[in-house]
N, C-alpha and C positions, 0 to 999 in steps of 0.2 A: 602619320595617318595610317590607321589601321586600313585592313584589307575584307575584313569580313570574315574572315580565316580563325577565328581563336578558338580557345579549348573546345567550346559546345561543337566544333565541326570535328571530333576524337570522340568516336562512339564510345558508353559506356562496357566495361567488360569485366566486373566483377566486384569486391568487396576486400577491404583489404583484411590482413588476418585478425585476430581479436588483439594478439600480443604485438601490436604494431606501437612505435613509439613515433610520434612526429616533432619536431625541433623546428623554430624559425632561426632563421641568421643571416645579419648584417654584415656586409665584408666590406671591403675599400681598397680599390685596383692599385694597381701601381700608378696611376698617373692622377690617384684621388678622389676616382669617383665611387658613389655607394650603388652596390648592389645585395639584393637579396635573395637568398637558398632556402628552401626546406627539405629538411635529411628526414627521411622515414625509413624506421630500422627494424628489424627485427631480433629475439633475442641470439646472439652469438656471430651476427651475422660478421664477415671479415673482408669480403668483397662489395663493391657498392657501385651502382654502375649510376653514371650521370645521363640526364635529359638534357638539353638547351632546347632555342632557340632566337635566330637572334628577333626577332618583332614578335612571338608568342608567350604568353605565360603556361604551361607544361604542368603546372602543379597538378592538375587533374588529369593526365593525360591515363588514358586505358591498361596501359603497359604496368602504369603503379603500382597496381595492388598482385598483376601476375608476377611482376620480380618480387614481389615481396612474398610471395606466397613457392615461391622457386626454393627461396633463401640468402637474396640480395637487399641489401641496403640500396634505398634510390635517394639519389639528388635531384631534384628537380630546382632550374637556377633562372633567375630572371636575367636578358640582359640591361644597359642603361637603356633601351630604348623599347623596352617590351610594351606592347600594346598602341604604341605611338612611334611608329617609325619616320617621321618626317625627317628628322637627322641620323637615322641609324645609317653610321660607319664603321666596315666591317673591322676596320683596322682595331678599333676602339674595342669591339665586340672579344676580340682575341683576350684585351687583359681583360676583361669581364671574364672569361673563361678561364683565364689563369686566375683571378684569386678564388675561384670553388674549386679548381684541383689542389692548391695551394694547401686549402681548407682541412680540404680532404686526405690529404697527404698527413698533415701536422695532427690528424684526429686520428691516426693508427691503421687505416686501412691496407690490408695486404694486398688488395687487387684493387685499382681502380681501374675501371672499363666505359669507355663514353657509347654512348649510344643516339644518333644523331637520327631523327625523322625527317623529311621533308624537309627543307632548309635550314636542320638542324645538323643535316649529313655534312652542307660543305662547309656552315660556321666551325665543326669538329673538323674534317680534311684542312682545313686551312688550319687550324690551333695547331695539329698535331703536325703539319710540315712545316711551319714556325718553329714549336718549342724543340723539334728536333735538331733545328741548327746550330751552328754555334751562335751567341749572342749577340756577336759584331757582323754576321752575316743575314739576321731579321730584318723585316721590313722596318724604314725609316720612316716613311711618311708616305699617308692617304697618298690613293691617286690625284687627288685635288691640290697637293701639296704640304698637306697641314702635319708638323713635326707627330710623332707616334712614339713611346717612350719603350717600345717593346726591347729593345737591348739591355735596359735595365731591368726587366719585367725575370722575375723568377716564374717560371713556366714547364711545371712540371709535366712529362709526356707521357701519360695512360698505360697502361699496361694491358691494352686492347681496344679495338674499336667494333662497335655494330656500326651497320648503315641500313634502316630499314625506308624503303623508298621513298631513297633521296633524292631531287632533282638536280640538274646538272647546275644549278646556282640562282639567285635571285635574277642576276644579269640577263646567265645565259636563257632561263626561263621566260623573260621579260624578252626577251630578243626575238623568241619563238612565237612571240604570241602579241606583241605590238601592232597595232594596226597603221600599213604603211600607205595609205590610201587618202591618211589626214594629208588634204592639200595646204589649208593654215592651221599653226599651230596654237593660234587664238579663236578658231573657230570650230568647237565641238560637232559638228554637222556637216564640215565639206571635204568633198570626197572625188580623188583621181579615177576617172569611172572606169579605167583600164585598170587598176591594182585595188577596187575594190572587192575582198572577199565574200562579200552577202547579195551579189548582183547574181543573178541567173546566167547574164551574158560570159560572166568568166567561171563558172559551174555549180553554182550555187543551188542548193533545191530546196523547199520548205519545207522546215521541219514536221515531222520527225525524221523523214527520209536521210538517206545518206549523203552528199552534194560529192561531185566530182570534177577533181581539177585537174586539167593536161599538164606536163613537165613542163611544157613551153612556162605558162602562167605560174607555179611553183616556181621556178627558177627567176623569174622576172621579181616574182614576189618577195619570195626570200632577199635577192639582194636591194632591192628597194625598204626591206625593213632594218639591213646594216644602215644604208644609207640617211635612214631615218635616226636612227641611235648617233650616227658619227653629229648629225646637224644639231642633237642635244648636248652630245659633249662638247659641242663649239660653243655652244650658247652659257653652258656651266662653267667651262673653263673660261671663257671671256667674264662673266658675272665674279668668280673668284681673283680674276687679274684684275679688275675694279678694286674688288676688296682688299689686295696687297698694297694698292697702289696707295689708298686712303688710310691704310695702316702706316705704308711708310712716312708718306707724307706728318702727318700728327705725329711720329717720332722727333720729326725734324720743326714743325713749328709750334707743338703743342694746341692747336687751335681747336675748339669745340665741335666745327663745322666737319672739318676732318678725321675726328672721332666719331661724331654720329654718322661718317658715309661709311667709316669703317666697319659700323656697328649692325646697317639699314639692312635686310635680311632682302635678299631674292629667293620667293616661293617659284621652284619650275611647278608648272601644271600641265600634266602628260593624259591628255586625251585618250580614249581607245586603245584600251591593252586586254583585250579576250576576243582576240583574232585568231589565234592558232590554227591551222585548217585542219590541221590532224582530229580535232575536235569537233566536226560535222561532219569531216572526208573520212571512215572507218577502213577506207582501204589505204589509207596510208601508212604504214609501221602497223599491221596489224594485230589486234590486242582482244583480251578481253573485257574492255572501258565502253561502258556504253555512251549513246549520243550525247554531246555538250562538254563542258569547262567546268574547273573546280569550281566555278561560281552558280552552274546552273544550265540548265538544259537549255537555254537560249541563248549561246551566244551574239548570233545577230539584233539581240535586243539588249542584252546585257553592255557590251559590248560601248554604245552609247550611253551607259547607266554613271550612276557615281561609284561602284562598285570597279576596284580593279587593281590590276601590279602596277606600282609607282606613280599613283595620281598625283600626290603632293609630295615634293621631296625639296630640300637646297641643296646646291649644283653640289656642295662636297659628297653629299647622301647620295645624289644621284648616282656620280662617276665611281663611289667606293661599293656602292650597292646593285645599282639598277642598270649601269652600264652592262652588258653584255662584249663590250669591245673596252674599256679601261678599267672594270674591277679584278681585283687579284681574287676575288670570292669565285672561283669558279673549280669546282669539283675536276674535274681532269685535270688542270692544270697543277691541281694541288694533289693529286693524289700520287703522284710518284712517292712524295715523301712521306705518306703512312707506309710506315713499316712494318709497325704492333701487329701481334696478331688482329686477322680483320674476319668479319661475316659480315656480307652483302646480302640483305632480304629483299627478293623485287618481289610488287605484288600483280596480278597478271591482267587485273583493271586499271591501274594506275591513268590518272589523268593529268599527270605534271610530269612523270618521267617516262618516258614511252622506249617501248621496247629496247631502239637502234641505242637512244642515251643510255639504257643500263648495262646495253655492253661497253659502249665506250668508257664507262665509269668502270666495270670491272676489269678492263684490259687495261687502264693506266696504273690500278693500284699499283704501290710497290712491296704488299705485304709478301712474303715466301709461301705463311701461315693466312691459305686464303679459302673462306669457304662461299658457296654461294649457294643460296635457296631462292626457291619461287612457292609463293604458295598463293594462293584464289583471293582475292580482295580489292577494294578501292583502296585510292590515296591517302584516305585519311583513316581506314583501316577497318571500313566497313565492310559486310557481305555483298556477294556480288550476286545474292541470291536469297528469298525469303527461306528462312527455314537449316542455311548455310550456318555454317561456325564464325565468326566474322576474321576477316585478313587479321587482326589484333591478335586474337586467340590464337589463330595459326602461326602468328609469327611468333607469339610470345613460347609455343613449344618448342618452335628451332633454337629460339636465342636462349632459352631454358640449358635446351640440352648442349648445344656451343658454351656456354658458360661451365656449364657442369664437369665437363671435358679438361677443362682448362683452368678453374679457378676453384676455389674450395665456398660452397655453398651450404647454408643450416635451414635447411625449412622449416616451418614452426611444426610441432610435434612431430 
């Protein structure tokens, strides 16, 4: 289930060069699933820097036609679950990204360099601490339990990483901003009136104003929204220990019955996820992000809406993605093991990675070769201001020129 998030939320930022050549292509992971890339090149180009992410499609994203105009080849790569994340696992998402480096390796590139946006940063932080291990030391299987074929997986490792404001992971994102106040989990509208965030009595103010919460209420709240993630990963892991049980069973008697229980799908439905208080409260981590949620100025209405992180998922999608306490997708945890050389772009609106997170993301890396920019913009890489150069543009000069430094680039004429 999509989030509302796709390409159109990637402002426009330019025109790609005349001599641009664009390719589509079909790949097939190592565990046999089809994905597809489009390589856009220019003439002589020898470095090519890749896009992902794992629930958006990137083909058009802003950044394309400035690397092309730099004098980089771009990949922009779908993964199995773009546009529909209802089963996206990140586990899975890794060999999706292994057969476009694969690709790209076996088509002669002398540099490849990933470049991860927004929940593109920790799908790449996670590939690149994988494919650096040795083979029989990758992950085995989804946190839900389901086998991962990554030991066999040829996984080649980048020859550099961008991270333009990346968020600390799908999980830990979703952690941040879940609303822990839902009293039933079948009841879209009821609500613990001591942990509700949009109440006046615990510092809520009408927007547009800024609302203000005491540490006491922060503190209660924060751990009341683990507590809420732990009571879904009880519910997904229990729904998946059904499904082994009805797997095993149908081994042993062949019966139809116990194939279709094996088969019968549990949709979690996750209420209220655009609670984040950082996102009303402006004196929290303070920033240059104006009032409201990537979804919109309103979180206290939004908030209730169909709009949001991890509405519909199954339990394995849940705990490999949306978990904030059992997914391995989470950027710190992964980043010791980028080593590549790395460039970290924060932008200084951002409304998904907030200040305190982009240090902690830059203090784990484990690159030597670490550079780090800031430059004026929103999350999605808009101006934070009419008449401004937009965050895109700015970034796309840093990563122009960090690429330029380090890898050999042909710009057209």
């Amino acid at each position: 289930m999509t989030s509302g998030l796709g390409a159109g939320r990637y402002l426009a930022a330019g025109s790609r060069p005349a001599t641009t050549t664009t390719s589509v292509h079909e790949l097939t992971t190592a565990d046999g699933a089809g994905v597809r890339g489009v390589l856009a090149t220019v003439p002589g180009a020898r470095t090519v820097v890749c896009l992902m992410h794992p629930r958006q499609d990137l083909t058009h994203h802003p950044l394309v036609p400035l690397l092309l105009q730099a004098g980089a080849a771009v990949w922009t790569q779908h993964t199995r679950s773009v546009n529909n994340d209802l089963t996206l696992v990140h586990e899975q998402a890794l060999l999706d990204v292994a057969a476009g480096m694969v690709f790209l390796r076996d088509n002669g590139f002398s540099s490849i360099v990933t470049l991860g946006h927004s929940g593109g940063g920790t799908l790449y932080a996670y590939y690149l601490q994988q494919a650096a291990l040795p083979p029989q030391q990758r992950v085995t299987r989804t946190p839900g339990g389901r086998p991962v074929a990554s030991a066999d997986a040829d996984m080649p490792v980048a020859d550099g990483a961008v991270f333009l404001a990346p968020h600390p992971g799908q999980g830990q994102l979703l952690l941040g901003c879940i609303d822990p106040s839902v009293a039933d989990e079948s009841d879209p509208l009821s609500v613990v009136p001591s942990l509700d965030p949009f109440s006046p009595a615990n510092g809520f103010a009408e927007p547009p104003a800024s609302s203000s919460y005491s540490a006491e209420f922060l503190d209660r709240y924060r751990a009341a929204q683990r507590d809420r993630v732990a009571r879904i990963d009880a519910v997904a892991r229990e729904s998946l220990a059904r499904t082994a049980s009805a797997r095993a069973a149908f081994k042993d008697t062949g019966a139809v019955a116990d194939r279709r229980r094996a088969l019968a799908p549990r949709i979690l439905t996750v209420f209220r996820t655009d609670a984040d208080p950082r996102t009303v409260d402006l004196s929290l981590d303070p920033s240059d992000r104006p009032y409201g949620s990537l979804f919109g100025r309103r979180p206290d209405l939004i908030n209730y809406g169909q709009v949001g992180f991890g509405r519909l998922t199954t339990p394995e999608a849940w705990l490999s993605t949306w978990s904030g306490l059992s997914s391995n997708a989470d950027f710190v945890r992964c980043a010791p093991g980028v080593t590549v050389p790395t460039l970290f772009v924060e932008l200084t609106g951002d409304q998904a990675a907030f200040p305190a997170d982009s240090r902690r993301m830059v203090e784990a890396l484990g690159a030597s070769d670490l550079t780090t920019e800031v430059v004026r913009g929103l999350h999605f890489g808009g101006a934070l201001a009419e008449g401004e150069p937009t965050g895109n543009e700015l970034a796309a000069a840093r990563i122009a020129d960090w690429l330029g430094k380090r890898h050999e680039l042909t710009p057209p004429g």
